[in-house]
C-alpha positions in Angstrom: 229.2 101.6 -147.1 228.5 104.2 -149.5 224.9 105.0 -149.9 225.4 107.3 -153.1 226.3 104.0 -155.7 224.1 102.1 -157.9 225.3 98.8 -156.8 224.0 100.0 -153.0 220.7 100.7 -153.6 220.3 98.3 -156.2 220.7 95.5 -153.2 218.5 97.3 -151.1 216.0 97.4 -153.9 216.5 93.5 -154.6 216.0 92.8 -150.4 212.7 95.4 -150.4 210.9 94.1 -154.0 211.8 90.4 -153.3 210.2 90.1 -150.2 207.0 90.9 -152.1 208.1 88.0 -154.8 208.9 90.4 -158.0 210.0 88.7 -161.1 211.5 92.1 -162.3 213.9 92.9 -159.7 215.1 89.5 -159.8 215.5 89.9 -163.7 216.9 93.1 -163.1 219.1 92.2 -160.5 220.5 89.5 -163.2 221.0 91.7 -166.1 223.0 94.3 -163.7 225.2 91.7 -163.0 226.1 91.0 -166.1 227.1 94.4 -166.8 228.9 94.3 -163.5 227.2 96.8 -161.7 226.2 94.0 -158.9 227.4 90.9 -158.0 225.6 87.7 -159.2 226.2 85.8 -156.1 225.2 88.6 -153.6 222.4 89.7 -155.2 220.4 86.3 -155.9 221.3 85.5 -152.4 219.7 88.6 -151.2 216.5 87.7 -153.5 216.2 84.2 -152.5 216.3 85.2 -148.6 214.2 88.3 -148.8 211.7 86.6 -151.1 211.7 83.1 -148.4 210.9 85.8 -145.9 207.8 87.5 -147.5 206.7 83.7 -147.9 206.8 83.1 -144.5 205.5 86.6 -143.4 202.2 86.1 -145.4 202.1 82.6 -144.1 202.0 84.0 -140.4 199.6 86.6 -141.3 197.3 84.1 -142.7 198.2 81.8 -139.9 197.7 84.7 -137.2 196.0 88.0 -138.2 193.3 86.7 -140.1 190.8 89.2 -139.0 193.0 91.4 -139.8 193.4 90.8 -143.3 190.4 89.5 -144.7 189.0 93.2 -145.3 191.6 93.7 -147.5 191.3 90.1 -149.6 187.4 90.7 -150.2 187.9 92.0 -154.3 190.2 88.8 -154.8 187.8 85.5 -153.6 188.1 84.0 -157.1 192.3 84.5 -156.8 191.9 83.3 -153.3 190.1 80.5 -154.3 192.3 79.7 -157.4 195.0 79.4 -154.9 193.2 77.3 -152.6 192.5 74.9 -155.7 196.3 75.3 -156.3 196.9 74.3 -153.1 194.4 71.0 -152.7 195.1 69.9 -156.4 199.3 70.3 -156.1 200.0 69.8 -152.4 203.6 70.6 -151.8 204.0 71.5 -155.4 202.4 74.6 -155.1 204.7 76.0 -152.7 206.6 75.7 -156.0 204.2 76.8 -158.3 203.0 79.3 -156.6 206.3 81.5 -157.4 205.9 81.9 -161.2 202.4 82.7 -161.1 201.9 86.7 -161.1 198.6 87.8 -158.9 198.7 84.4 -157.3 201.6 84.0 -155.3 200.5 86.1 -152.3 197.6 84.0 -151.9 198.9 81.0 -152.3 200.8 81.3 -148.7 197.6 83.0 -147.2 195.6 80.3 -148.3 197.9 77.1 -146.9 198.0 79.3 -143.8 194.0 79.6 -143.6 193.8 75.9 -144.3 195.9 74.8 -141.3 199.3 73.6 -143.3 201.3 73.1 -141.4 203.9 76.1 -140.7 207.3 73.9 -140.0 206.5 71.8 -143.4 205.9 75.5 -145.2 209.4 76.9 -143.9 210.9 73.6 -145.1 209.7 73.9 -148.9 209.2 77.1 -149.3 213.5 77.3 -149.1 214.0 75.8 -152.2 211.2 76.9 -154.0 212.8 80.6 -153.1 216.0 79.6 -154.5 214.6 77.9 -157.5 212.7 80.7 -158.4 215.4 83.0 -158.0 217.7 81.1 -159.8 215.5 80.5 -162.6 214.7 83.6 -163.1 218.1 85.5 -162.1 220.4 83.1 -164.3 217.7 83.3 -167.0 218.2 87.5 -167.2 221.9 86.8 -166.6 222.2 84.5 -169.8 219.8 86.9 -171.6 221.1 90.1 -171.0 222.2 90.5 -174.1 218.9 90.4 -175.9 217.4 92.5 -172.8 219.9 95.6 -173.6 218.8 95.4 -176.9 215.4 95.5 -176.7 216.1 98.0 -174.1 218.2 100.2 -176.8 215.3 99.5 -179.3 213.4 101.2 -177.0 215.3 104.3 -176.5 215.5 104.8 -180.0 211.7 104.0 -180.6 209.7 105.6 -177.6 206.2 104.8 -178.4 207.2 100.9 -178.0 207.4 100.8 -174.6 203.6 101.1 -174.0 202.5 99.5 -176.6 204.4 96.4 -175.3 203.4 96.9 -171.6 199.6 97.1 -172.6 200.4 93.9 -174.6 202.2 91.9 -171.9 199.8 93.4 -169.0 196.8 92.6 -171.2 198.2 89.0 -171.5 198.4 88.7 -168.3 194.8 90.1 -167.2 193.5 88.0 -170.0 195.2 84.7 -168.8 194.4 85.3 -165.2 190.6 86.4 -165.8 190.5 82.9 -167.8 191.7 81.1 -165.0 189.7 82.3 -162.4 186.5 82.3 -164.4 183.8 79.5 -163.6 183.6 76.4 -165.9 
């Protein structure tokens, strides 16, 4: 194996960034394939079974070591409870759910664990939530790499709209998630 190409480190980057349940490398991983720097095939398959695996890690650790990680968990009880709600109000579903929803998905797992789901039931779902998510995400890139590249080449040429987009997308995103986990 040759450690030197793109295509190498790129699955090694798509195992190590899906295990923590990133929607980029997924993307990234997609739009790569379609300019045939990686394999479609290999490289969703590597997403879906590295990101099953962080599932089930923070499962056990919330199952396990929860002494161990409740120190670091103390700045997010309104996530954790969001996730908890998640949990109670979607049952199963949120196994699911859970996946697309940025700054929730680790807790999600930690809090089924903490509420005594039961493990066998989580490894069941949480398969084909994994490759749903990676799908859906992957083949979406895939069938928009077009328009990806060219946003990406309207960047190059304009500079100064890369942070003014990822201040606007991050900003969303704080803004949506500090509406959700506000009280009502």
């Amino acid at each position: 194996m040759d450690f030197s190409t793109l295509e190498t480190w790129g699955y090694l980057a798509v195992a190590f960034f899906s295990f923590g349940g990133s929607f980029f490398i997924v993307a990234a991983a997609g739009v790569f394939s379609y300019m045939g720097h990686m394999d479609l095939t290999l490289a969703l398959a590597i997403a879906a079974f590295a990101n099953f695996m962080g599932d089930n890690f923070l499962f056990y650790l919330g199952r396990y070591q929860k002494k161990e990680i409740q120190p670091y968990f103390a700045k997010h009880k309104r996530k954790l409870a969001l996730a908890t709600l998640i949990m109670r109000k979607y049952g199963v579903w949120a196994i699911f759910i859970q996946k697309f929803i940025y700054g929730v998905k680790t807790l999600v797992p930690l809090s089924m664990a903490l509420a005594k789901y039961d493990f066998k039931k989580f490894i069941f779902f949480n398969i084909f939530a994994s490759i749903l998510f990676v799908l859906v995400i992957g083949l979406s890139a895939y069938y928009a790499s077009e328009s990806i590249i060219a946003f990406f080449t309207v960047i190059q040429e304009k500079p100064w709209l890369a942070p003014l987009a990822m201040v606007t997308i991050l900003g969303g995103v704080w803004l949506l998630l500090n509406k959700m986990t506000k009280k009502k």
